[in-house]
C-alpha positions in Angstrom: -18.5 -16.4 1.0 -16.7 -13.3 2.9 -14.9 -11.1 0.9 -11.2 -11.0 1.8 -10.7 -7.4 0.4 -12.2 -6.1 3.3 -11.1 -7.6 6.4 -7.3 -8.3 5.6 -6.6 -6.8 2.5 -6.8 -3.7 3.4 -4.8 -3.7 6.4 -2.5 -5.1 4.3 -2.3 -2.4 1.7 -2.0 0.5 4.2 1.4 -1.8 5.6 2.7 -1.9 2.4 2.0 1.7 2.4 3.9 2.7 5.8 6.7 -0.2 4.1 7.1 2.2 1.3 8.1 5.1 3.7 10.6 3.3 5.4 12.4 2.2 2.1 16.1 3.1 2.0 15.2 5.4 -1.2 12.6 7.7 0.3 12.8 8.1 3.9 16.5 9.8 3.4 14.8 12.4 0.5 11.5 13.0 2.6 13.1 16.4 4.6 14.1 17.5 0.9 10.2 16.7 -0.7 8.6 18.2 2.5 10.9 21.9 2.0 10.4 21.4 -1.8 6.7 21.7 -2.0 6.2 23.5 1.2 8.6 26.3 0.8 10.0 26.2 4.3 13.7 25.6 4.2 15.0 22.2 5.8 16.7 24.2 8.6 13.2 25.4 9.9 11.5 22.4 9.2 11.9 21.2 13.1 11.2 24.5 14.8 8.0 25.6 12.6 5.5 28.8 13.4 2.0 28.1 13.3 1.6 29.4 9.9 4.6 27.2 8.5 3.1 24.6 9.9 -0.4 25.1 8.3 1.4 25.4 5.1 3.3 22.0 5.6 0.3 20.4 6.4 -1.7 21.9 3.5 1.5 21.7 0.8 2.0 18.0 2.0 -1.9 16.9 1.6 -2.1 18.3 -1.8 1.6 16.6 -2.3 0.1 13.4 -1.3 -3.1 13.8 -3.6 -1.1 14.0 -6.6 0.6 10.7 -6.3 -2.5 9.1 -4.9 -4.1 10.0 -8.0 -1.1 8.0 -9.6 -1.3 5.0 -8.2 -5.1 5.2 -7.7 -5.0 4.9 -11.7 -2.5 2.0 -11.5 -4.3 0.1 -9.0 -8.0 0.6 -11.6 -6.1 -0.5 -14.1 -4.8 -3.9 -13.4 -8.1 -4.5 -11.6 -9.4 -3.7 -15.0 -7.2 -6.0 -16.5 -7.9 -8.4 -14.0 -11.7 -8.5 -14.2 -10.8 -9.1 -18.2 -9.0 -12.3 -17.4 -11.7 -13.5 -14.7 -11.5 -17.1 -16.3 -8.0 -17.2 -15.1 -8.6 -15.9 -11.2 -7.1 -19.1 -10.1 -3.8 -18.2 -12.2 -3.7 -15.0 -11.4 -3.5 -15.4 -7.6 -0.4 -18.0 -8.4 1.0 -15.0 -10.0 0.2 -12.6 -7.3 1.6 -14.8 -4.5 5.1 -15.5 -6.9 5.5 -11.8 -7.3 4.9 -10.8 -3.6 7.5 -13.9 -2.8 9.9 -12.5 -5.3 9.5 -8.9 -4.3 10.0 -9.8 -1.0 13.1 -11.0 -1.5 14.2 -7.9 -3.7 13.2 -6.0 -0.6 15.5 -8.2 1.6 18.2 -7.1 -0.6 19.7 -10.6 -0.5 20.3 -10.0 -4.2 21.0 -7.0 -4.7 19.2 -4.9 -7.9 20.2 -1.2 -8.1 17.2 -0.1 -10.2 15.1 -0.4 -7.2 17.6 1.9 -5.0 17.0 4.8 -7.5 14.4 7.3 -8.5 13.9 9.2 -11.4 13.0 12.9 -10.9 10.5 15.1 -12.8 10.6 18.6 -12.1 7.5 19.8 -13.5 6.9 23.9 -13.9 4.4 24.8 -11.3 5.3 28.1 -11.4 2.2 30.1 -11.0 0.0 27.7 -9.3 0.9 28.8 -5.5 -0.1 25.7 -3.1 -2.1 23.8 -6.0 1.3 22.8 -7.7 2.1 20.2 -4.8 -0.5 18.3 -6.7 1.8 18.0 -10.3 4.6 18.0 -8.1 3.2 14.7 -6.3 2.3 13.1 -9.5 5.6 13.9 -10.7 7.3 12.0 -7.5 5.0 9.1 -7.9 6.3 8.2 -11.0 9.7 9.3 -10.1 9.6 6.7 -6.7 8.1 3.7 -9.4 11.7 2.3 -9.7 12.5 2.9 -5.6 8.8 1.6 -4.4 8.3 -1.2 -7.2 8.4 -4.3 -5.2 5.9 -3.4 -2.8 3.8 -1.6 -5.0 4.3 -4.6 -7.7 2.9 -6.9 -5.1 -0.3 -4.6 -4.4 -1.0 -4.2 -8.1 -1.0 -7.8 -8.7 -3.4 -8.6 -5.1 -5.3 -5.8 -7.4 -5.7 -7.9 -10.3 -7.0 -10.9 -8.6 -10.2 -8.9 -6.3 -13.4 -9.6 -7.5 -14.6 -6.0 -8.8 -12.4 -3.0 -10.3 -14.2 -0.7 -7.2 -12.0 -3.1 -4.5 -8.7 -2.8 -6.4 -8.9 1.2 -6.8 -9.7 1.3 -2.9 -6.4 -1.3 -2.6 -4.2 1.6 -3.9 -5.8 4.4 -2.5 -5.9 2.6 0.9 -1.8 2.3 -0.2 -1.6 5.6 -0.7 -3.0 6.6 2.5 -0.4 4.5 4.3 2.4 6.3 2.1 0.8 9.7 2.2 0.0 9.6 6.4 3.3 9.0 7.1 4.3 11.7 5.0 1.9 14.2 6.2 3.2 13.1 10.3 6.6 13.6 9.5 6.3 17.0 8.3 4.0 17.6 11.1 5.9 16.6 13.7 9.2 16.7 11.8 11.7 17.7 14.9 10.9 14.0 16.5 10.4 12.5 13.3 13.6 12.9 12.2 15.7 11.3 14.8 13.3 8.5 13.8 13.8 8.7 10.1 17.7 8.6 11.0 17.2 5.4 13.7 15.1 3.4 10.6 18.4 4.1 8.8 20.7 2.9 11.1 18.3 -0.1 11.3 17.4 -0.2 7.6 18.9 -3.9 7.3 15.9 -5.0 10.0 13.3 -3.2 8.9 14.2 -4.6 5.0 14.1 -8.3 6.4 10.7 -7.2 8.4 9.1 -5.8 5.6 10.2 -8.5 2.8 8.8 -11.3 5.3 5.2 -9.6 5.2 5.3 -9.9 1.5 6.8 -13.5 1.7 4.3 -14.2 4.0 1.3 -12.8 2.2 2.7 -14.1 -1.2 2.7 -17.6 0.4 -0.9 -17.3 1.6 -2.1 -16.4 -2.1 -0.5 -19.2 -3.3 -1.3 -21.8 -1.2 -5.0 -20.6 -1.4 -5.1 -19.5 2.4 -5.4 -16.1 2.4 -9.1 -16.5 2.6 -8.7 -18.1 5.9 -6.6 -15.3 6.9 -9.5 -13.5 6.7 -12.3 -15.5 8.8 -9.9 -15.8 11.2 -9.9 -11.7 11.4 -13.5 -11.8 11.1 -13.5 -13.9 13.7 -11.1 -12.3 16.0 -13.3 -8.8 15.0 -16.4 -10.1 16.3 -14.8 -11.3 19.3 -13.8 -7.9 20.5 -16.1 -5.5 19.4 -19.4 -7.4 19.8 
């Protein structure tokens, strides 16, 4: 049988990743994370020097590995967890698909939860540590965005829990990350376009909320009605049909 993890999972985690982003709680506060661990104030942030920009690419990376390693940790553990309940797979994926449905929803904002339009910030001393402290400072955000980022990353930790080893689940979240930590690392890159976009996803935050809670409806749908796995021979499928 073909492994699911591979062929659609994944794409689907780094989605959920670039969802994240785009959430009404972090892409406002991403200008004021990228001059936090970078050092460069906000105002220079769209007209950069080379060596700014080498340390906004460097501060941000490290920034990014710190909350990677966060939810790198979550994502082992419920696949942990998961591989403990293995007699229950079946029940499990249920669960999976009624949390993505339910977080998808959440997302939608049709009813409306203020926990998950907060953060909670850390503000760790990293004093001393030059560039190195983006990585505390990244681990301190990642738990700080938990509230803000909970119904998509929810979802992912459950699709965690129901993959067959613990070695697909921690690639699930770091796969997650990736899509959370790329955008994060372009923006400050490129920050003078990026953040007439940033502003236009605002504008449009409503659309994008409805776009990205139907993914997980979708997907959540597909777990529980036992399709997903035909999701993914049909992007086998379409793979093979393109590329050999």
């Amino acid at each position: 049988m073909t492994d699911p993890v591979p062929m659609v999972g994944f794409g689907f985690a780094f989605l959920a990743g670039l969802i994240s982003f785009l959430s009404p709680c972090v892409a406002p506060l991403i200008p004021g994370y990228l001059s936090y661990v970078s050092g460069v104030s906000v105002d220079n942030l769209g007209r950069l020097s080379v060596s700014q920009l080498g340390r906004i690419m460097l501060s941000s990376a490290l920034f990014v590995l710190g909350f990677t390693m966060v939810f790198v940790g979550l994502g082992t553990s419920a696949s942990l967890l998961g591989a403990l309940a293995e007699a229950y797979r079946r029940e499990l994926t249920l669960m999976a698909g009624g949390v993505m449905v339910l977080m998808g929803i959440l997302i939608m904002d049709i009813i409306p939860v203020k926990l998950l339009a907060r953060e909670v910030r850390f503000h760790p001393k990293t004093q001393g540590l030059g560039m190195l402290g983006g990585i505390p400072l990244g681990m301190a955000f990642g738990l700080g965005w938990l509230p803000c980022v909970g119904p998509v990353l929810a979802s992912i930790l459950f699709f965690a829990s129901t993959v067959e080893t613990v070695w697909q689940g921690t690639m699930l979240l770091l796969v997650y990350s990736l899509g959370l930590g790329l955008a994060f690392i372009l923006t400050g890159a490129f920050f003078g376009r990026a953040l007439g976009a940033l502003r236009w996803v605002q504008v449009h935050r409503r659309v994008f909320n409805f776009l990205g809670g139907g993914v997980l409806i979708f997907m959540g749908l597909l777990f529980i009605s036992n399709r997903f796995f035909f999701l993914s021979l049909w992007a086998q499928k379409l793979y093979y049909r393109f590329f050999y």
